[in-house]
One Martini backbone bead per residue (centre of mass of N, CA, C, O) as a GRO file, in nm:
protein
  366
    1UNK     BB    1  -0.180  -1.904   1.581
    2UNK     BB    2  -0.207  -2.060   1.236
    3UNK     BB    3  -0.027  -1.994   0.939
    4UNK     BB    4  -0.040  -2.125   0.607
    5UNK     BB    5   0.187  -2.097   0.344
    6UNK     BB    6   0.116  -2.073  -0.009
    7UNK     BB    7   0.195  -2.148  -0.375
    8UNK     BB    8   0.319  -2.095  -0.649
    9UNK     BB    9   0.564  -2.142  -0.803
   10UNK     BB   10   0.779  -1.798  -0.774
   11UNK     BB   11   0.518  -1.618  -0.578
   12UNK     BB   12   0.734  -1.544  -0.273
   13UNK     BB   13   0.652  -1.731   0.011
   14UNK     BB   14   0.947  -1.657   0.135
   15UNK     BB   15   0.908  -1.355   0.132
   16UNK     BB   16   0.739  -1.332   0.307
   17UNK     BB   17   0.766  -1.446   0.526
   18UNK     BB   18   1.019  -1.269   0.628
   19UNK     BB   19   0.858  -1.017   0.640
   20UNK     BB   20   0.646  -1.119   0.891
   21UNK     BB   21   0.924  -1.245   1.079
   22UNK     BB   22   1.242  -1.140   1.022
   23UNK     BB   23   1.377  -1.332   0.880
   24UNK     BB   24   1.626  -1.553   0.631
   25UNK     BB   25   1.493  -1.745   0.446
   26UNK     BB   26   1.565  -1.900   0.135
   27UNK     BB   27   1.439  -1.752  -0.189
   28UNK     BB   28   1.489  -1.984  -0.375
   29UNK     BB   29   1.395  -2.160  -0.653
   30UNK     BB   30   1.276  -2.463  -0.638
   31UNK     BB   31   1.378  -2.795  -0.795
   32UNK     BB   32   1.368  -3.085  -0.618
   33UNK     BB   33   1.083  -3.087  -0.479
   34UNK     BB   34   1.179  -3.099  -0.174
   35UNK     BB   35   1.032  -3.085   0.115
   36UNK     BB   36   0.997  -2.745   0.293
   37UNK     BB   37   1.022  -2.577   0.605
   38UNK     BB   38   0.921  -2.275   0.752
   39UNK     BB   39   0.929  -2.153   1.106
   40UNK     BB   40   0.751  -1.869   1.280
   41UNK     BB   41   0.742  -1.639   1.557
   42UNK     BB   42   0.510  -1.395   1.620
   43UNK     BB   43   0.463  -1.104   1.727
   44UNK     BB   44   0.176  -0.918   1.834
   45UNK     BB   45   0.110  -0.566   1.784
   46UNK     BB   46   0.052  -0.400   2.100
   47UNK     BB   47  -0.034  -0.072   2.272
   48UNK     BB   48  -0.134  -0.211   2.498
   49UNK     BB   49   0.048  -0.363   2.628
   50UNK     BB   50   0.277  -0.159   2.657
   51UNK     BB   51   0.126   0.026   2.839
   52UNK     BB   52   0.089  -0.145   3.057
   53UNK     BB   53   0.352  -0.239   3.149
   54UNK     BB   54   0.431   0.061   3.228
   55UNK     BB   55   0.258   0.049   3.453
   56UNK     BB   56   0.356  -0.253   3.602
   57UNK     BB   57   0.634  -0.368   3.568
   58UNK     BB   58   0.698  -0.656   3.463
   59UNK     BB   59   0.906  -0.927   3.459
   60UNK     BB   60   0.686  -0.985   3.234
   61UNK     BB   61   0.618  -0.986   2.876
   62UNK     BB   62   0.305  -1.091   2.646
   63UNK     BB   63   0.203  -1.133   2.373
   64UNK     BB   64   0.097  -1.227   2.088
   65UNK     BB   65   0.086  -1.533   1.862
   66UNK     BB   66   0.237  -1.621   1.574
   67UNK     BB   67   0.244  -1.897   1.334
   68UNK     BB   68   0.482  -1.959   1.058
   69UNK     BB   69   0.402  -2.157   0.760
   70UNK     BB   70   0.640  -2.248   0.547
   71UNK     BB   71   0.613  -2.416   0.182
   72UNK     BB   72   0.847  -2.572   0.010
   73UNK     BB   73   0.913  -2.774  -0.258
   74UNK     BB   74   0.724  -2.801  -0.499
   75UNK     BB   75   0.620  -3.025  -0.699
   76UNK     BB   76   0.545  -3.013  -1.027
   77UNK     BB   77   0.226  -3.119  -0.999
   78UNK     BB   78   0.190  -2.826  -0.899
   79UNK     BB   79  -0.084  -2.675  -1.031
   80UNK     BB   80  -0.186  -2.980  -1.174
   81UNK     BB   81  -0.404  -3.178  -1.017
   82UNK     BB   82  -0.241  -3.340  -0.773
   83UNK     BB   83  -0.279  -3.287  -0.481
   84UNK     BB   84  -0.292  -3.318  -0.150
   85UNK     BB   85  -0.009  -3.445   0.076
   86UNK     BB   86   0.095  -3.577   0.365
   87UNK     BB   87   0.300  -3.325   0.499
   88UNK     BB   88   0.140  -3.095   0.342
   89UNK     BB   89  -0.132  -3.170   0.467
   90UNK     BB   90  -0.101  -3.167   0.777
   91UNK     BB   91   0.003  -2.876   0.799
   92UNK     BB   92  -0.278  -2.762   0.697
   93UNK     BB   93  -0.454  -2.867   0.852
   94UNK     BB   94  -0.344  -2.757   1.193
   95UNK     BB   95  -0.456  -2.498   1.068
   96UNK     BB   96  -0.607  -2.164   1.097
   97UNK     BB   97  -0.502  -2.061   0.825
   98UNK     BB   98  -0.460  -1.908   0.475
   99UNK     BB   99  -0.158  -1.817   0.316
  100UNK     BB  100  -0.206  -1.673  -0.013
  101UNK     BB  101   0.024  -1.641  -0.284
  102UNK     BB  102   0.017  -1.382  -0.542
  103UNK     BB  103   0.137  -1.318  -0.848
  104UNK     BB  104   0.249  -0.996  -1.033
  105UNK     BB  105   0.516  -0.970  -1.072
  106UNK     BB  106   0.798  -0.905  -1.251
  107UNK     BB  107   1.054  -1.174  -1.393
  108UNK     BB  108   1.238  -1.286  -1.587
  109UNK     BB  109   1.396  -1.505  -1.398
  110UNK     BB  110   1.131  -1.551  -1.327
  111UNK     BB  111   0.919  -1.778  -1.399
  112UNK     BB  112   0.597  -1.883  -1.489
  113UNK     BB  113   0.447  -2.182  -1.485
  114UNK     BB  114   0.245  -2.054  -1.714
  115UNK     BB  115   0.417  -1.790  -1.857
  116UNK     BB  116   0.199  -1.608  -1.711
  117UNK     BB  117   0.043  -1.314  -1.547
  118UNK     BB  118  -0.232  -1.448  -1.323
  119UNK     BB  119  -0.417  -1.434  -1.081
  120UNK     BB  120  -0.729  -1.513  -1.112
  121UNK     BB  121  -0.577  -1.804  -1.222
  122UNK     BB  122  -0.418  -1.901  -0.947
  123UNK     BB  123  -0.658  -1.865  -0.741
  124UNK     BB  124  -0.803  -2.114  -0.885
  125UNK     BB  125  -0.566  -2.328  -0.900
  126UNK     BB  126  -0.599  -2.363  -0.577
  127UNK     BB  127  -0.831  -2.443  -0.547
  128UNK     BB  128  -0.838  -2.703  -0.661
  129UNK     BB  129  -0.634  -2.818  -0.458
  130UNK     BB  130  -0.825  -2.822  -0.244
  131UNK     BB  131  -1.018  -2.968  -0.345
  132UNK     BB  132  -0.925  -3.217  -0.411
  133UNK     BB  133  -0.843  -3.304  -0.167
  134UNK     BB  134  -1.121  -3.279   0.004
  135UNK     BB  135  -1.213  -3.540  -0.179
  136UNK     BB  136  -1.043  -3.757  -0.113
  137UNK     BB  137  -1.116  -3.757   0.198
  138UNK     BB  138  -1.417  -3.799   0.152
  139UNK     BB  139  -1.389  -4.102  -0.003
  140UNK     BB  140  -1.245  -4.263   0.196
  141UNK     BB  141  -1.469  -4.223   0.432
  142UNK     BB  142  -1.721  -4.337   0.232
  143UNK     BB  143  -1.586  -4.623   0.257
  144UNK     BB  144  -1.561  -4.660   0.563
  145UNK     BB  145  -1.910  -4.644   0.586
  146UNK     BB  146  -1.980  -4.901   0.387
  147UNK     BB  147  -1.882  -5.089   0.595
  148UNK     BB  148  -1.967  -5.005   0.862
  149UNK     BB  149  -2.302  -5.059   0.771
  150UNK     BB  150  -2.270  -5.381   0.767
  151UNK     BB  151  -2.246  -5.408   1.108
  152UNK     BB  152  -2.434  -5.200   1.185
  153UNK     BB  153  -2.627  -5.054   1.493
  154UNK     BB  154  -2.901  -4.855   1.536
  155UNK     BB  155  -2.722  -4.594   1.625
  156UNK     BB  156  -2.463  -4.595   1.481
  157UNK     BB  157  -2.602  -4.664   1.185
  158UNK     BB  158  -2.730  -4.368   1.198
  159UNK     BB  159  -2.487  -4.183   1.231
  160UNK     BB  160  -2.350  -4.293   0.983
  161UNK     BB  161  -2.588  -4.193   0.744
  162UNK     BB  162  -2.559  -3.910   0.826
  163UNK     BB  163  -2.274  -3.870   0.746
  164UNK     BB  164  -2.294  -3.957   0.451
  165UNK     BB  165  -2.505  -3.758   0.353
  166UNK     BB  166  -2.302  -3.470   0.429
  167UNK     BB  167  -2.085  -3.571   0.256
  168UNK     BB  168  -2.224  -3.664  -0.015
  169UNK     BB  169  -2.288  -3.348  -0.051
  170UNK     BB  170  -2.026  -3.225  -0.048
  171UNK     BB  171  -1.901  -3.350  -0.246
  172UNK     BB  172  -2.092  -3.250  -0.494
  173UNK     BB  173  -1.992  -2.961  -0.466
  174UNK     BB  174  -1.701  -3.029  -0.506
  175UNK     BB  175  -1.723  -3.145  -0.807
  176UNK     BB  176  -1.868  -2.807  -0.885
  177UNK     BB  177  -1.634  -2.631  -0.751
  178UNK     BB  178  -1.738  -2.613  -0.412
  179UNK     BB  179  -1.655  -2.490  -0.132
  180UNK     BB  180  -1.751  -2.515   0.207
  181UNK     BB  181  -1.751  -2.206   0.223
  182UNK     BB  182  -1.994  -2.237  -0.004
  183UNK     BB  183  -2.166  -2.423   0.158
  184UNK     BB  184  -2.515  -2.479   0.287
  185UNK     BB  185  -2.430  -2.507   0.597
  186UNK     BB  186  -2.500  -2.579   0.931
  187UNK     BB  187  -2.365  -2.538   1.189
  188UNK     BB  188  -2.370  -2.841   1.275
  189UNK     BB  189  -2.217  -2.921   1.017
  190UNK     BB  190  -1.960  -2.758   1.080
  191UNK     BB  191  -1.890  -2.925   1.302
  192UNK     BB  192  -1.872  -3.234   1.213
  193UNK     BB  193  -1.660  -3.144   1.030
  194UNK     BB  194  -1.421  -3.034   1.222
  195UNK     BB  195  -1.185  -3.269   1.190
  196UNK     BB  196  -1.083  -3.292   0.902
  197UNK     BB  197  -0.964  -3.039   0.810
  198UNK     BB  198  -1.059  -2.859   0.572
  199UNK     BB  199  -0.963  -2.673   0.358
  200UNK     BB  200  -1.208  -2.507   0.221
  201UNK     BB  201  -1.278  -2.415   0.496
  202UNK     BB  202  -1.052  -2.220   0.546
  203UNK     BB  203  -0.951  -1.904   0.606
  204UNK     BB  204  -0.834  -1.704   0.332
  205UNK     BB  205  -0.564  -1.518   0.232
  206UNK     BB  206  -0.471  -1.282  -0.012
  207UNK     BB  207  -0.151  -1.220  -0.138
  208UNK     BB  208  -0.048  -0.984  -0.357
  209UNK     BB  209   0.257  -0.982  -0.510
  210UNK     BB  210   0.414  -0.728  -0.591
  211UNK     BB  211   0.609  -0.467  -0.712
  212UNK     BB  212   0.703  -0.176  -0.695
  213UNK     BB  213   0.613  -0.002  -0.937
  214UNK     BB  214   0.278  -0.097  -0.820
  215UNK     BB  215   0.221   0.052  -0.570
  216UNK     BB  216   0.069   0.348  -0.687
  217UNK     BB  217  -0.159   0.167  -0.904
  218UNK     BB  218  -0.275  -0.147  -0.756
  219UNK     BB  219  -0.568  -0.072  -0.596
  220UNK     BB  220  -0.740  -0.092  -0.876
  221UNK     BB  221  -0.703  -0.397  -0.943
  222UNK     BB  222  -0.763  -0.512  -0.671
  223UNK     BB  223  -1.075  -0.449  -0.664
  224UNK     BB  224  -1.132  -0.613  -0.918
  225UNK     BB  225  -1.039  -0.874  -0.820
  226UNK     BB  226  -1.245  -0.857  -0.562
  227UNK     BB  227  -1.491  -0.882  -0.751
  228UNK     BB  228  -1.411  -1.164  -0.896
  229UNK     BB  229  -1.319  -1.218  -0.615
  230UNK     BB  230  -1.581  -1.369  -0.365
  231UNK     BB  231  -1.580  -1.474  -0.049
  232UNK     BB  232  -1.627  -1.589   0.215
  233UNK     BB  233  -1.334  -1.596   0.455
  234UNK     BB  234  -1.199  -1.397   0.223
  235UNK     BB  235  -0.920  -1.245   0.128
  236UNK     BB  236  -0.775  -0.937  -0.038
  237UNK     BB  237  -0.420  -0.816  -0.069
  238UNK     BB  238  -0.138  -0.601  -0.138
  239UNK     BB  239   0.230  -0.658  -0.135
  240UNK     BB  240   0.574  -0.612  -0.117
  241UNK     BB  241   0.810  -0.859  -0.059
  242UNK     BB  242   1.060  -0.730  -0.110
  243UNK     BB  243   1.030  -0.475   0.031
  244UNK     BB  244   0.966  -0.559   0.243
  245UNK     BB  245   1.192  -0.775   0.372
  246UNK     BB  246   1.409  -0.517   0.387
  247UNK     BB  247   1.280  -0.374   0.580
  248UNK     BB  248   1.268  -0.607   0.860
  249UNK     BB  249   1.594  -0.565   0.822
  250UNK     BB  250   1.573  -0.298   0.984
  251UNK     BB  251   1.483  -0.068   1.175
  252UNK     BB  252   1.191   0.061   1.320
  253UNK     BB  253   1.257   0.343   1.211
  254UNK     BB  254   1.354   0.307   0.926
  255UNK     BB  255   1.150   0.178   0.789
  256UNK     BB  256   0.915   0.435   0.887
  257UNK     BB  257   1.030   0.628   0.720
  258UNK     BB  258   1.038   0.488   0.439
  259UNK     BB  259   0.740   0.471   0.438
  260UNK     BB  260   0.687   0.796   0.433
  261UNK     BB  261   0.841   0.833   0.159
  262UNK     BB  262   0.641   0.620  -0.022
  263UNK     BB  263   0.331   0.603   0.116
  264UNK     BB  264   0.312   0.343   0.356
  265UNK     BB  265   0.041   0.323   0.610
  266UNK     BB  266   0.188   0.007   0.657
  267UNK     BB  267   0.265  -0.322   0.745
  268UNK     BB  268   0.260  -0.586   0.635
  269UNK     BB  269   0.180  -0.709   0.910
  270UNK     BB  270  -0.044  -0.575   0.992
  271UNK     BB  271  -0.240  -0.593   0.784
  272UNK     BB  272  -0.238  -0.918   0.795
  273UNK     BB  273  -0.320  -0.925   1.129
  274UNK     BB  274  -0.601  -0.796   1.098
  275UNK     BB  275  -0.748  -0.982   0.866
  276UNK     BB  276  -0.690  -1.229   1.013
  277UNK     BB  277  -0.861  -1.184   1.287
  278UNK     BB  278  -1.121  -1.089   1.118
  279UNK     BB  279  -1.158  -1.396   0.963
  280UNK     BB  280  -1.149  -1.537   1.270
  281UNK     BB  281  -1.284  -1.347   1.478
  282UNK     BB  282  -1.055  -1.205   1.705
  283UNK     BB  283  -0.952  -1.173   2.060
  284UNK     BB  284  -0.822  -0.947   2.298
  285UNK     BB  285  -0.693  -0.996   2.643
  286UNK     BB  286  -0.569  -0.890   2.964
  287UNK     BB  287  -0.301  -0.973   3.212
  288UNK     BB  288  -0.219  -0.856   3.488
  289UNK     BB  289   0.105  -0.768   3.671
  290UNK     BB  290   0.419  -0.800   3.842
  291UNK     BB  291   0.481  -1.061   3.665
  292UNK     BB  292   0.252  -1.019   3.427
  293UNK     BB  293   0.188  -0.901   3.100
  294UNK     BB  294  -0.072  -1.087   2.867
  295UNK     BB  295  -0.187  -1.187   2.609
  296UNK     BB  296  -0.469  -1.297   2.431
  297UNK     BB  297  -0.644  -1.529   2.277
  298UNK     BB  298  -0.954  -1.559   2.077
  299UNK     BB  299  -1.283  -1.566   2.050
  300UNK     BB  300  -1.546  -1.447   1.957
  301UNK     BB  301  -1.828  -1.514   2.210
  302UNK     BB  302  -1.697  -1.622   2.434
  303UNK     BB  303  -1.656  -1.681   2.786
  304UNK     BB  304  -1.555  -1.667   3.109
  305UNK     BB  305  -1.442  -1.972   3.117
  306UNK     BB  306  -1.295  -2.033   2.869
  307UNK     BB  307  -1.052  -1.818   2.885
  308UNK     BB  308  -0.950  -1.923   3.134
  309UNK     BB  309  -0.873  -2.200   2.984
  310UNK     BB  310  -0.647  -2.056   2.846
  311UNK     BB  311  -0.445  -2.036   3.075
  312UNK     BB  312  -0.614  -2.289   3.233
  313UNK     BB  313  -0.771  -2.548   3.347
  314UNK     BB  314  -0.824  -2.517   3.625
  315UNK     BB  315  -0.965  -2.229   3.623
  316UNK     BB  316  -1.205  -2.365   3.448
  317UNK     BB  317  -1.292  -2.554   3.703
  318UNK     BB  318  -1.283  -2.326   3.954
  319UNK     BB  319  -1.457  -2.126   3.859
  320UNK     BB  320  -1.627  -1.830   3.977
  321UNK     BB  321  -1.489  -1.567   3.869
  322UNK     BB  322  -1.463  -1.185   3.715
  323UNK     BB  323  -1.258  -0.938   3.679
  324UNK     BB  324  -1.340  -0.628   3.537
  325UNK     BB  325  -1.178  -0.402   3.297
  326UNK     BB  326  -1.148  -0.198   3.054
  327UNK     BB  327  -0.898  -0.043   2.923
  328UNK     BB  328  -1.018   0.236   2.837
  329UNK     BB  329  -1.083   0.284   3.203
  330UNK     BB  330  -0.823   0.249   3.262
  331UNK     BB  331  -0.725   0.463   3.191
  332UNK     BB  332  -0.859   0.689   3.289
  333UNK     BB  333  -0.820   0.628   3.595
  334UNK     BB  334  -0.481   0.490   3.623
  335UNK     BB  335  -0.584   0.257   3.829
  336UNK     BB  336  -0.733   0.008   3.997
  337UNK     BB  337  -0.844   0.189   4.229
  338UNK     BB  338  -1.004   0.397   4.095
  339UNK     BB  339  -1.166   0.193   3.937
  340UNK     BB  340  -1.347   0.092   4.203
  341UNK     BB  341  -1.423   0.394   4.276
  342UNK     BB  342  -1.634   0.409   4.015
  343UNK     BB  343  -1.722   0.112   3.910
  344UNK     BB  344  -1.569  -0.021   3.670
  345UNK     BB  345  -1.488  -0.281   3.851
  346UNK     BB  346  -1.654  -0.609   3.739
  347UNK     BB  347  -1.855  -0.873   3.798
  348UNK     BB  348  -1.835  -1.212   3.674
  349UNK     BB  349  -1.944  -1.466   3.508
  350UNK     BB  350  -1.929  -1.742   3.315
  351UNK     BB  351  -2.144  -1.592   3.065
  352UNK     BB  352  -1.919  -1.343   3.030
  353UNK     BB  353  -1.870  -1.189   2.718
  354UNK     BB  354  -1.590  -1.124   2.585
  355UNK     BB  355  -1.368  -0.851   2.524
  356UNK     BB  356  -1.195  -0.633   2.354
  357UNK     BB  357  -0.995  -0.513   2.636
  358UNK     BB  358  -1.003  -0.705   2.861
  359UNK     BB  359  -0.934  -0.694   3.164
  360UNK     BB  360  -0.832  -0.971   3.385
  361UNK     BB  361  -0.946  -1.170   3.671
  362UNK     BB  362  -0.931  -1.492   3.808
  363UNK     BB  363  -1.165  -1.694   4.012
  364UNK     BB  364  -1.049  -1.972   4.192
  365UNK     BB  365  -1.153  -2.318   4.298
  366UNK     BB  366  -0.926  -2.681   4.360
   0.00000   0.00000   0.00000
């Protein structure tokens, strides 16, 4: 999973990402314009991982990873319709989902661009941007689609008129300030649009980038925040950034009491990292073995032959069957052999869909 950091100058998106990777990258407020990315993996905490390792000791763990790209030096003319182009759209572009920062913290020394904190005046103004991108874009395709119905023929030239027709929707729609994430296209129109990898389709988390003083008040502002601003496949969530990036610099006992201390009952990445999941569908699976114990990431609905092919591509072609047995069920059992004797370790084929805690092994031949 790939998640890509946006945000209005100032509003701490390099201070989050830090906090999110246990970075160092530097957070001062760029000024020279010039596009600057820090990229880094994150593996995400799961105690069904580590439980398993301990009982199977394999020479390898691997959980599962995210990978956030922060984007800074954005030019003068950001957050006041100016487009998104060049580098800065293709990193969004081949985002599974957008962590946008926005600011509430107050702090003389970083001016906010607009003058003012205003949070929910920000995320309209980012919406804005990315409506323009997406709108960009649409008019490209609609300018070469006109053309090439001037010689197209048949088949090609209905497919192509199909395409102009939902593009030509979707535009007015656009047009109108209206995300495609609300415009009311049926399941296979949003198939046939996912090539362009439309930004306002991404699923979007908003993280309200909080001061510490408002650590103990900002819940009820937060849900206030989240009435005003509804939208289905976007989510909205509160953390204070300069704080979690120094907790990610402590170890993580000493993180944990001071979290105890301040009465913060989960950390800014765990957060994220729900709501991520939650936002995009997300679930895993796991295989286990002395070789190796390692999460998988899939969308939920998969299918078990699908899933295989996340392992590679073989399994996927030679696909047999799958041995399963849920997480919940092997720790009762206590190992794979008493699991088999109560007949929890049960055999599926291709079209069985793949539960969030299944240990699988798959059988396949090529």
């Amino acid at each position: 999973m790939e998640i890509s950091i946006i945000g209005l100058p100032g509003s701490g998106k390099t201070t989050v990402f830090n906090a999110l990777t246990k970075c160092t990258a530097e957070t001062k407020l760029h000024s020279s314009g010039g596009l600057t990315t820090n990229p880094a993996i994150a593996k995400v905490p799961d105690e069904r991982v580590t439980k398993l390792s301990s009982i199977f000791h394999p020479k390898k763990t691997t959980p599962a990873e995210i990978k956030y790209v922060d984007i800074g030096g954005l030019g003068k003319g950001f957050g006041k319709e100016q487009g998104i182009s060049g580098q800065f759209l293709n990193i969004l572009s081949t985002a599974d989902a957008i962590l946008q920062v926005v600011r509430a913290f107050e702090d003389e020394n970083i001016p906010h661009v607009e003058g003012k904190i205003d949070p929910l005046r920000d995320i309209e103004t980012m919406d804005m941007e990315l409506i323009f991108s997406d709108l960009i874009i649409v008019e490209k395709r609609l300018g070469r689609l006109e053309s090439s119905l001037k010689g197209g023929k048949g088949a090609e030239r209905d497919l192509a008129f199909k395409e102009q027709d939902l593009l030509n929707r979707v535009k007015s729609a656009l047009e109108k300030n209206i995300p495609i994430r609300l415009q009311k296209l049926t399941p296979d129109e949003l198939r046939s649009l996912s090539n362009y990898q439309f930004l306002t389709a991404k699923p979007m988390l908003v993280v309200i980038n909080i001061g510490e003083k408002q650590l103990n008040g900002y819940s009820a502002t937060l849900e206030e925040l989240k009435q005003k601003y509804t939208q289905p496949q976007v989510e909205l969530i509160s953390m204070c950034g300069k704080l979690e990036m120094e907790l990610a610099q402590l170890t993580d006992q000493e993180a944990e009491e001071f979290r105890k201390d301040i009465g913060l009952k989960e950390t800014a990445f765990d957060a994220v990292i729900k709501h991520s999941y939650a936002l995009l569908g997300l679930i895993s699976f796991f295989t286990v073995g002395e070789d190796e114990v390692r999460a998988w990431t899939i969308r939920k609905d998969t299918p078990a032959v699908k899933a295989a092919g996340k392992i590679h591509t073989d399994i996927e072609k030679g696909f047999i069957r799958a041995e399963v047995i849920h997480y919940d069920d092997f720790i009762k059992s206590g190992n794979m052999a008493e699991a088999r004797k109560r007949g929890l370790l049960r055999l599926e084929g291709k079209t069985y869909i793949v539960q969030d805690g299944d240990i699988s092994h798959f059988l396949f031949n090529v």
